[in-house]
N, C-alpha and C positions, 0 to 999 in steps of 0.2 A: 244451166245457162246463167250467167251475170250480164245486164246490161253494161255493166259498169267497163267491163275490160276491153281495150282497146289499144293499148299499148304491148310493143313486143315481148315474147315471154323469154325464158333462158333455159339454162341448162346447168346443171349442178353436178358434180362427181359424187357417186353413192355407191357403198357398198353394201351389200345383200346377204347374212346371213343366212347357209342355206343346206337344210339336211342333205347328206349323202343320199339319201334313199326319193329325194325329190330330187333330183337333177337331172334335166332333160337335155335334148340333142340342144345345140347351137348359144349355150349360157356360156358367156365368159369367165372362167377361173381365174381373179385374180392373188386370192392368199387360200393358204391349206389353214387346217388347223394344227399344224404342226410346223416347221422349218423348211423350205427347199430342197436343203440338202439331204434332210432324213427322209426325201421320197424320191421316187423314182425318175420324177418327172424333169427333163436337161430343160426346160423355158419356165422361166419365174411368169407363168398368164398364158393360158391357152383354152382354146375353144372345144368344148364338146361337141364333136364334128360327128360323132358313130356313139355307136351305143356301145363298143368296144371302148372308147374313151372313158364312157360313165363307169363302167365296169373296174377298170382300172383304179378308176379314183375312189370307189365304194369299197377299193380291198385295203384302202390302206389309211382312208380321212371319214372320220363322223361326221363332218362338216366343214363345208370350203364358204369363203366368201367369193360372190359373184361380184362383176362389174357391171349394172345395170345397163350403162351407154352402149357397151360395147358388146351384150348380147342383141343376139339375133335370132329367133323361134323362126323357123321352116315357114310356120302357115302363118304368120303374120309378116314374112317380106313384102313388100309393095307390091313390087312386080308379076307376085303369083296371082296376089287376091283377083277373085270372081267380081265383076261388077253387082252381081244380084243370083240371091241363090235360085234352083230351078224350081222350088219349093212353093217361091212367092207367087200367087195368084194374081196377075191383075184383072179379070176376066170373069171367074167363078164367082159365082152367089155365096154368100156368107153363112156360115152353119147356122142354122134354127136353133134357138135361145130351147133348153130342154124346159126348163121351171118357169113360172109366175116369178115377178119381182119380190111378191110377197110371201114363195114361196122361200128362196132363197135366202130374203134378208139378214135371219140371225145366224145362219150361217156366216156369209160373207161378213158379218159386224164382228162375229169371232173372231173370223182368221185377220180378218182387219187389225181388231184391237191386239192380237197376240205378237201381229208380225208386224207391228207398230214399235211396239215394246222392246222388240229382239233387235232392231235395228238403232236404236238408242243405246242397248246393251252393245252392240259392237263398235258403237263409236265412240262409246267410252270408253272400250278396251283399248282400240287405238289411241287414244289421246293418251292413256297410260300405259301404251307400248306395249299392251299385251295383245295376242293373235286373234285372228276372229275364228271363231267356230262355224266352217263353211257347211258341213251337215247339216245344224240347224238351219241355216238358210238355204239351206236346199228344201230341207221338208217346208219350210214356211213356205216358199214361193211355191211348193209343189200344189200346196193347200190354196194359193191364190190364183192358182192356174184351174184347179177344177173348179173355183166358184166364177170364172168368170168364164168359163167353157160353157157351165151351166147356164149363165143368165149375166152378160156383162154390165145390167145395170145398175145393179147390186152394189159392188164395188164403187163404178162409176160414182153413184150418190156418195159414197164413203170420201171420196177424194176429196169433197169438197168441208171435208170440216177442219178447217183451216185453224195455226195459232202461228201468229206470225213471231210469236218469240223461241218454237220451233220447227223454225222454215227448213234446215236443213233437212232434217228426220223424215218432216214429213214430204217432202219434196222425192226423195230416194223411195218411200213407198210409194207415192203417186208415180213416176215415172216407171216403175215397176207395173202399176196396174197399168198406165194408158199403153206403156208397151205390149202387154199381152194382149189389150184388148184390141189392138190395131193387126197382131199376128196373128190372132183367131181371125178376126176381120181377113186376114190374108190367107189361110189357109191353111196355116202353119201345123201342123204335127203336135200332138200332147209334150213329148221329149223336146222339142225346139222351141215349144213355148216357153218348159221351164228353162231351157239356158238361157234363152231371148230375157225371161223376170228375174234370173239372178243376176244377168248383168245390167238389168235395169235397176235392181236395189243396189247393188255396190258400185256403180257408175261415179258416184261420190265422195269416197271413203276417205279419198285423197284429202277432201280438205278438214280432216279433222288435224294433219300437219299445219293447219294455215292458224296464224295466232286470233281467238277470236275479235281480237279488240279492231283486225284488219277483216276481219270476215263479217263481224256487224255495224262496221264502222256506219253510220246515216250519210252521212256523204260523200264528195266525190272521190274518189282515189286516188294518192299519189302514184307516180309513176312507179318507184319503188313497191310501194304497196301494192299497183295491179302485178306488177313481175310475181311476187310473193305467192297472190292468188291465184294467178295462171297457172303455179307450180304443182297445184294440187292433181291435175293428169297424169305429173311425174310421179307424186306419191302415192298417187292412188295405183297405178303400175306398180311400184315397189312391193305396197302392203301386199298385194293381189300375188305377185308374182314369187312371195316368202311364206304365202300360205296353202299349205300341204292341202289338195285335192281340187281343186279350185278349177272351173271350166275355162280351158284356156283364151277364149273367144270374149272373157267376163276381163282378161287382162286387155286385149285388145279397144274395148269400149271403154273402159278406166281412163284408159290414156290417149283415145280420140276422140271423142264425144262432141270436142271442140275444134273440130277439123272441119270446114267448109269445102261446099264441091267446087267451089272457083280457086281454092287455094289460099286466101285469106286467116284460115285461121290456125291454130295452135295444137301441142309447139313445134311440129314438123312439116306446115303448111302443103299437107297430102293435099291431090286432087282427087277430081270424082273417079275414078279407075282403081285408085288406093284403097279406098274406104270400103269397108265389110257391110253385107246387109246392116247384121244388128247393130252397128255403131250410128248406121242411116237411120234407123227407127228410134233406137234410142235417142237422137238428135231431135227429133222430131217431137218426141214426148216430154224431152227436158224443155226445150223450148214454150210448148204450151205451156205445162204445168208452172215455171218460170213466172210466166208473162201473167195468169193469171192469179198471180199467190199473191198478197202480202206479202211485203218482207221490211226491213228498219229503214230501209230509202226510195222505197217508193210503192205504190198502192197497188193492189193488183186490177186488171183488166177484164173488160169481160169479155165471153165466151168468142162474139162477135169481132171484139176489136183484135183476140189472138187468134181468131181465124184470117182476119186481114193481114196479121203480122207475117202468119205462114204463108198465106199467098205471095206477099212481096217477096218473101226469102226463096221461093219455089222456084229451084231451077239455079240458084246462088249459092246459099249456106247449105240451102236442105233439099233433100230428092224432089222432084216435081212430083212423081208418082205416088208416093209412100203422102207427101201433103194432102193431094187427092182424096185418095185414101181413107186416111184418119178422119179428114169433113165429112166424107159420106158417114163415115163408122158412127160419128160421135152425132151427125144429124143436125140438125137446126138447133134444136134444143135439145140439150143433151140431159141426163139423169142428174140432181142437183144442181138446174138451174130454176131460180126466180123470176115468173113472170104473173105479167099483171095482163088480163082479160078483156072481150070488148067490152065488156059491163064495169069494169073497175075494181072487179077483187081480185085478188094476187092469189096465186100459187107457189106451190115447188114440185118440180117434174121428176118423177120416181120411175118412169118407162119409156121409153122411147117404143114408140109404134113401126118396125121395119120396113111396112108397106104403105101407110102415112105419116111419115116421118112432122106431119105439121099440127098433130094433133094425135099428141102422147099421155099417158095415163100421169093426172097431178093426185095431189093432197090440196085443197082448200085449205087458205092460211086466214086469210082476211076479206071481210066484207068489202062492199063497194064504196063504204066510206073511209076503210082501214081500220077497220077495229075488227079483234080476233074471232070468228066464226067459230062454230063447233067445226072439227075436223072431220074431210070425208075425202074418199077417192073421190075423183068424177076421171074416166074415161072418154076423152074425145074424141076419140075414132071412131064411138058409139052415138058421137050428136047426143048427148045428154045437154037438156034445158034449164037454163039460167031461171033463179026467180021468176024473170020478165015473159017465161015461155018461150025466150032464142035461143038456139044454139050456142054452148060456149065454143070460143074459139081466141086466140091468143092474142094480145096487142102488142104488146110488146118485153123486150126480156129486160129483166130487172139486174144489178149491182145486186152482190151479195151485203145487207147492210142495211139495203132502202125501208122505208117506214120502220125502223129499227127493228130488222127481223135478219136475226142471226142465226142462218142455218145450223152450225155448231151448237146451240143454245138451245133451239129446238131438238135435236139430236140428243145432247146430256140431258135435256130435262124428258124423251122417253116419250115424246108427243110424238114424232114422227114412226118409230117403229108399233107405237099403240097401237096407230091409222092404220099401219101397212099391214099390219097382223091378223 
């Protein structure tokens, strides 16, 4: 999500270098790799209608270029797509977390930091026009999918260690976890989760096309320049759609993401009936993760204020249902948020309690006049007693930041996994 974009987007002509051996029913041919004339074929551009078509052009081309515009894949036409798949739960009880938070944690820190990494590595491939290795990210998200199968607060905490000088990166794995974790929340299937995480990691890849200088710019956009950036659902289609194994469904959210259920948004202003489950969740999760981040023009929000954002958009840009949803999922206070106590020491929330969702397992960060405490769980689900002999219980939630307490900073400097261990 960009707040920024607001203006109409466009359309570009793009051709698509594309192995013989990957071409599927309904891709536009428009050049061989070879002459016209030295093939068989009487129309200079035609469509892979049958798979007798593909067959044809695999006996006689190593590679054709497609016409991006002018292809049309079967299960992504408008007209066929399902409103929602039969899969989605709105109704059933949430699977039970298998692990302790603290059982989980270096796990999920692993696969965190590994599949961190990997996606940096693939956007810098693209930026220098080399292909992404989709097996790797397969297994990565497959590895993201059973730790938050396991215990989604694990992760959860992870999201929150922000650098806003790599909003993108880390943005593509955040919207990768909130989506699984919202599809577990839903019901979803081991196999559905991972296609649901891998088109939540590449959902972005497009704008490694977009010149940084228009993608970090601090201020407002020209009109030119939002055009530019909107284009990145067209490239991120592109990349997706010229790399060999790729879940076709990962093409489909690349290039809607930014599609609104009133029709509003980009760049083929679908309405609600158009749009795929996961392009709906993924929209969902970009949007939080968005609203909450850092980024070089503006602050991020908290947890509270982009739960309000979602609300208003509920039933507009984004599903009502799947909004729902996501609030129950992620709770009042969700895993990696800062808050401060009735007594006045501050925390940071490492678990969310399913069945008191108002009184989740913290870390003690600071005393009640804000200076750093020795670090300890406290449990308040359990009514564990504050110095005073009360009960602690929560006052309110804090800005990542406040009494200059940088979740990220506690994280690298190994305070926070000490505790949890």
């Amino acid at each position: 999500m960009d707040n920024r974009m607001d203006s109409p987007g466009i359309t570009t002509l793009r051709k698509i270098k594309v192995a013989a051996g990957d071409l599927k029913i309904g891709m536009y041919v428009c050049e061989l790799d070879r002459p016209w004339l030295d093939s068989p074929f009487l129309f200079q551009g035609f469509v892979l209608a049958t798979q007798a078509d593909i067959d044809a052009v695999r006996k006689v081309c190593k590679y054709v270029y497609i016409d991006a515009y002018r292809t049309q894949f079967p299960e992504t036409t408008p007209r066929r797509r399902p409103i929602k798949s039969s899969r989605l739960s709105w109704t059933a009880a949430p699977p039970e977390k298998r692990v302790s938070v603290e059982r989980e944690i270096d796990r999920a820190q692993n696969t965190h930091t590994q599949t961190s990494k990997l996606v940096k590595t693939f956007m810098d491939d693209i930026r220098f026009g080399r292909g992404v290795d989709i097996q790797l990210a397969r297994d990565a998200v497959c590895e993201c999918v059973d730790s938050v199968y396991r215990n989604p607060d694990a992760m959860l905490l992870l999201t929150q260690l922000k650098d806003r000088d790599e909003y993108t990166a880390q943005h593509s794995m955040n919207v990768c976890i909130f989506s699984i974790v919202l599809g577990r929340y839903l019901g979803m299937s081991i196999p559905e989760l991972r296609n649901l995480g891998l088109s939540g990691l590449m959902h972005d890849m497009g704008k490694m096309r977009v010149p940084l200088e228009i993608l970090n710019k601090p201020g407002r956009l020209t009109d030119e320049e939002m055009t530019v950036v909107k284009a990145h659902t067209v490239h991120g289609r592109d990349i997706l759609m010229s790399t060999r194994g790729v879940y076709p469904g990962a093409i489909d959210v690349a290039y809607e993401h930014h599609e609104n259920l009133d029709g509003t948004g980009y760049p083929n202003g679908l309405t609600d009936a158009q749009i795929m489950p996961y392009t709906r969740i993924v929209a969902v999760a970009d949007t939080y993760d968005a609203v909450t981040s850092d980024r070089v023009y503006q602050s991020g929000r908290t947890h509270m204020d982009a739960i309000a954002i979602l609300n208003n958009e509920s039933g507009k840009r984004l599903d009502g249902n799947l909004v729902t949803k996501f609030v129950e999922c992620l709770g009042t206070y969700p895993a990696g948020s800062l808050v401060e106590m009735s007594n006045g020491e501050v925390a940071l929330v490492i678990e969310v309690n399913p069945r008191q969702k108002l009184r989740p397992k913290v870390i003690m960060l600071l005393d009640a006049d804000k200076n750093p405490q020795p670090h300890r769980i406290v449990d308040l689900a359990k009514l564990d007693l504050d110095p005073c002999g009360q009960p602690y219980r929560i006052k309110a939630m804090l800005k990542n930041g406040s009494y200059n307490m940088d979740i990220k900073r506690y994280y690298e400097q190994g305070l926070i996994q000490r505790t949890v261990r």
